[in-house]
N, C-alpha and C positions, 0 to 999 in steps of 0.2 A: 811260508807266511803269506797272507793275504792281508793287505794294508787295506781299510775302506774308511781312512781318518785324515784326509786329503786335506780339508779345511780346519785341524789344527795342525798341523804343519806338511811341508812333502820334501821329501828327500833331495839330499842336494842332488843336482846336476851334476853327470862327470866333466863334461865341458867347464862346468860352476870350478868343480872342486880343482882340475885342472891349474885351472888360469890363477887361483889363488895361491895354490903351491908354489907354480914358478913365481908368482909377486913377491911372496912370503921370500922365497929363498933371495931374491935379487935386489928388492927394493926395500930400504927398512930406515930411508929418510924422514923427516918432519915434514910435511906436505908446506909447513909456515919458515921453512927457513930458505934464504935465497940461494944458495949453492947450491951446485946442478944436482947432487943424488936429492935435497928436496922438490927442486924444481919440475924435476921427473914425474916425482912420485902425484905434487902436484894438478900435473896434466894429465895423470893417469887419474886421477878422481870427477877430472871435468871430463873425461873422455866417457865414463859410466855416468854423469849427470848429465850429460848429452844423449847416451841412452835411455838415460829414464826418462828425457824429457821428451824424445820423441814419439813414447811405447805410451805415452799419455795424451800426445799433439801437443806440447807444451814448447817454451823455450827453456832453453838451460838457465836462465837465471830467472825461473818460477820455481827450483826445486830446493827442496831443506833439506840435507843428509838430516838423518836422527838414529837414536839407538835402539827403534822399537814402532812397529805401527801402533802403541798406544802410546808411546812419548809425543810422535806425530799429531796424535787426537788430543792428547793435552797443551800441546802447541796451541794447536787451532786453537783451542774454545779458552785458555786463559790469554794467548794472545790478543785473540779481538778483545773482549771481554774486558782488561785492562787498557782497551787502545782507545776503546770509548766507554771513558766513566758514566758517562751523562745518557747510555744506555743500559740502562739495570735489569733487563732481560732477555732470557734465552728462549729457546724450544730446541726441544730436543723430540724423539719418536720415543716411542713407551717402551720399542723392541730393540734398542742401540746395546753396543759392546758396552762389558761393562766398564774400557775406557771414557765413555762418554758419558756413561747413567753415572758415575762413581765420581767424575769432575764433576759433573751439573748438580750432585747434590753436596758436595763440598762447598760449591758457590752459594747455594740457598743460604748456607750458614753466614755466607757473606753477604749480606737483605741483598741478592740477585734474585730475580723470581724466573723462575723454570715450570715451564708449560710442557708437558708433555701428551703429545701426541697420540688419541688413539686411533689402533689400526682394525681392519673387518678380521674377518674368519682363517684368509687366507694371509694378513699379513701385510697388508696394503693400509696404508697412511691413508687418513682420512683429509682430505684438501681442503673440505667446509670446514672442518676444525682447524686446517692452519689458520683460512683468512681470518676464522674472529679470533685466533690469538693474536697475530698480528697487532703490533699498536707500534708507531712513531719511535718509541725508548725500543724495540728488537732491536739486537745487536749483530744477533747470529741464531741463525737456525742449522739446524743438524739432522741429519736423515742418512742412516748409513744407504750404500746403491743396491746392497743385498745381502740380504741376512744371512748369518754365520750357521746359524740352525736350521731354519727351513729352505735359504736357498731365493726366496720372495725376494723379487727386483720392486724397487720401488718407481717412482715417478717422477726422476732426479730432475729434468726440464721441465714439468709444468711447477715442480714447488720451486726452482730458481726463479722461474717467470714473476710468482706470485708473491714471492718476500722479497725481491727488487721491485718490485710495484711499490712497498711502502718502507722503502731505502735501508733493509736489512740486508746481512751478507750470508751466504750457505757459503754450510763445510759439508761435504760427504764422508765417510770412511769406507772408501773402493777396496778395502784389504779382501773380500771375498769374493770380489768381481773382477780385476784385473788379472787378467791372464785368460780368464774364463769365458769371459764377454766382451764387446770392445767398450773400451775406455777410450773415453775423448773429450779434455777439461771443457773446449771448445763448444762442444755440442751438448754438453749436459747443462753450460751454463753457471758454473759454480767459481767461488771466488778459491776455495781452500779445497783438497782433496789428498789424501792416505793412503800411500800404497807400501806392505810390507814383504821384504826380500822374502822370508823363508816360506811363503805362501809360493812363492812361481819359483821351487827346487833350486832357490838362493841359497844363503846363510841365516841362520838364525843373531842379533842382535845389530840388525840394520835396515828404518825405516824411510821413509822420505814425506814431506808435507807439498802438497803442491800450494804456491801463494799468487794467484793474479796477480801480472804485473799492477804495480798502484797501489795495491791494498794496502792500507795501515793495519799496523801489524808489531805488536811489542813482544822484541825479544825475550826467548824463552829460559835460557842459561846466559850468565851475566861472568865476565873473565875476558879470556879473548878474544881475539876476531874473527875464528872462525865460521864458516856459515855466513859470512859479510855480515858478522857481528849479534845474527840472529839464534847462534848455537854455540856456545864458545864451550872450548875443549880441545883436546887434538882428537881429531876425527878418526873413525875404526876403518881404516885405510885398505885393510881385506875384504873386508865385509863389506866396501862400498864396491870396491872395484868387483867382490862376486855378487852385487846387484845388478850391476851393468852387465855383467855376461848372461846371468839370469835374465834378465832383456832383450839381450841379442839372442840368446837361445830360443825365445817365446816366439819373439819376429818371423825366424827361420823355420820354426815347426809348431808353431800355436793354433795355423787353421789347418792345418792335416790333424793333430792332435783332437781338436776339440770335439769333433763330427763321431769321430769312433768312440770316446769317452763318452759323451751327451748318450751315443746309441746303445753305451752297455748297462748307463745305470738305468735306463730306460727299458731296459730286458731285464732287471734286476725288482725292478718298481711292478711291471709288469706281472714278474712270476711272483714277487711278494706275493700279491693282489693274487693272483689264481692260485697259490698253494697253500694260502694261511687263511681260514675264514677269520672274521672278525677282527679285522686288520682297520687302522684309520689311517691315512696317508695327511700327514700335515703338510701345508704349503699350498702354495696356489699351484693349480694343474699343469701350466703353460708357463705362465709368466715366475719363470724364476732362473737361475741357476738349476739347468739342468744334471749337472752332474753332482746334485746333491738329494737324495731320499730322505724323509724323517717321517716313520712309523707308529704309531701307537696299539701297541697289545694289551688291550683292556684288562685286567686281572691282576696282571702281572707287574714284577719292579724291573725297572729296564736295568740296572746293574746286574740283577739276575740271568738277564738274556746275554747282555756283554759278556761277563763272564764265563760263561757258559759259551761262546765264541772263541771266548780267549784261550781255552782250554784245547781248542782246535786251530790255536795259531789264526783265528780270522780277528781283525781288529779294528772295532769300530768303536762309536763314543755315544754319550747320552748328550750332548750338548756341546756350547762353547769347551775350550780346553781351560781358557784364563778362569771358569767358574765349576768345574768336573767336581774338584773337592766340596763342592758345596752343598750341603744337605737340604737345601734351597729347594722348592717348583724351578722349575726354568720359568723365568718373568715372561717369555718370548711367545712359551706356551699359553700359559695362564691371558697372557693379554690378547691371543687369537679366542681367546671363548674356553679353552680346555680345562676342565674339570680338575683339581688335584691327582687325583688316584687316575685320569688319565694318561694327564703330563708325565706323574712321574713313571708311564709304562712306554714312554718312546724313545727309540735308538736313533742314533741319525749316521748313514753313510754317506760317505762323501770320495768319488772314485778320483783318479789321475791316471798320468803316463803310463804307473807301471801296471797298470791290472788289464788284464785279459779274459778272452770269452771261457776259458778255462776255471777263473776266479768267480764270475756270475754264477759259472754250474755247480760250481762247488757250493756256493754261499745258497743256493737253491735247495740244494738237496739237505745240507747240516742246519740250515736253521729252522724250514717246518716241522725236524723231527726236535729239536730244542724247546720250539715253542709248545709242541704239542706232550713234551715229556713233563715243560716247568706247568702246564696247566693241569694233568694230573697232581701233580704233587700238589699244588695248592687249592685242587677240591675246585677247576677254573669255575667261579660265577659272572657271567658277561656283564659288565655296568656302563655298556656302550646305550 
């Protein structure tokens, strides 16, 4: 098998899976009750919100467990959003998850008005456009740090700069840039930011919100005191704790990892480009998430090329994962410029950990003879 679907989810960690076995087998207190098995347990959840807060520069009491990097995102943006009434407008970017496009237009329905952002060719947020959205009533502005699709980093400290200039707050959602690039709430400048375990070879159903110390901020789940009262529930106490290991593990091997990952999809983009003619490479060239490709093969339906992958155990995706069933354009595409019948002909790989110069040559050699077998068959006419 050959994984190249990195950025909808990646495999746990054995160190991850590890550390949660032994919890799981030992530890099975109420983290809210005062007697020492929950006391323990606890401390073992501030000891992973200590890690998460450091893998971000943060303090431990910036972070929110959550059950999802999109519960996280709806945190943010109905948090603020209800913490000031008397500001009845967002922005958002045209290219966000669809946790954020999916709240922001549920708000509409609530007279909030949502401006959203357009971006150029490659993916990049237009900044003239934030300033004249901008007005006095913004509440919150939203700009994920890098797209789930193309990989495109955005300009996370100059749009902080510029919506604190007219006393709005930014949320980012870091879920596909953390671990990948460095994150640092600090230096990006942001009041709110998202980061999801099973993206850095966590667990799947455990998110975290980062909240500037200070920020006004209405909780999100209404019950107990969890969360110091901003998450109430009892907390998925595995799942945080293989956050924190997932953390630890990044720390320890995140900048050996990244240099050799960045270098293969980079050999992969590259031989795209020399073995397939009439290839389009979506994304900005430089400025992205480098270990993310997304291609377009004019003619052709990209589920036709997936598939036709999948059949040789190679597995990639046509897009986000939370919208794959959707019969949809990709929004992501369509708002870089791309034509329908283009959009809907690009794949997007996305490497990790486990792949090797072995998996590049393979995926070299099986997909120019794929692409060039589905273009026969459909009579290929180029509408590039």
């Amino acid at each position: 098998m050959i994984y190249l679907d990195h950025n909808a989810t990646t495999p746990v960690d054995p160190a991850v899976a590890d550390k949660m076995y032994a919890f799981l087998k030992e530890y099975f207190g109420n983290p809210s009750s005062l007697y020492p098995i929950g006391r323990k347990v606890k401390e073992l959840l501030n000891e992973a919100r200590e890690r998460v807060a450091e893998g971000l520069g943060a303090e431990r009491g910036e972070i929110y467990f959550t059950g999802s990097g999109t519960e996280a995102d709806n945190f943010a943006i109905f948090g603020i959003v209800n913490a000031f009434p008397e500001r009845n407008e967002l922005i958002i970017s045209a290219i966000e998850h669809p946790a954020i496009i999916e709240s922001a237009k549920y708000l509409e329905n609530k007279n909030v008005k949502v401006t959203y952002l357009p971006v150029d060719s490659y993916g990049t947020v237009d900044l003239d456009s934030l300033r004249d959205a901008l007005t006095v009533r913004t509440a919150l502005v939203s700009v994920m740090h890098a797209s789930n699709e193309i990989g495109t980093i955005q300009p996370i400290e100059k749009i902080a700069a510029i919506a604190h200039e007219r006393g709005a707050l930014v949320h980012t959602d870091a879920v596909q840039s953390f671990g990948k690039i460095d994150v640092d709430v600090r230096k990006l400048g942001v009041d709110l930011l998202t980061v999801s375990a099973h993206k850095i070879y966590g667990p799947k159903g455990v998110g975290a919100l980062f909240v500037k110390k200070g920020t006004s901020i209405h909780p999100y789940l209404h019950g107990g005191h969890q969360e110091r009262r901003m998450r109430a529930g009892t907390e998925n106490t595995s799942g945080i704790v293989g956050f924190g290991e997932a953390v630890r593990v990044l720390k320890e091997r995140g900048k050996k990892d990244r240099p050799r990952i960045e270098g293969l999809a980079e050999a992969l983009k590259k031989g795209i480009e020399e073995r397939i003619p009439r290839v389009h490479f979506n994304g900005h060239p430089t400025n992205r998430v480098k270990s993310t490709v997304n291609f377009a093969f004019p003619g052709l339906e990209a589920e036709a090329i997936l598939l036709s992958l999948a059949t040789k155990e190679i597995y990639v995706s046509t897009g986000s994962a939370c919208s794959e069933e959707s019969e949809e354009v990709s929004h992501v595409l369509t708002a870089i410029g791309l034509r329908p019948e283009i959009a809907r002909s690009s794949i997007r790989m996305s490497l990790g950990r486990s792949n090797t110069e072995e998996d590049v040559a393979t995926v070299l050699r099986v997909l120019p003879e794929i692409i060039d077998k589905l273009r026969k068959i459909t009579a290929f006419n180029p509408v590039d």
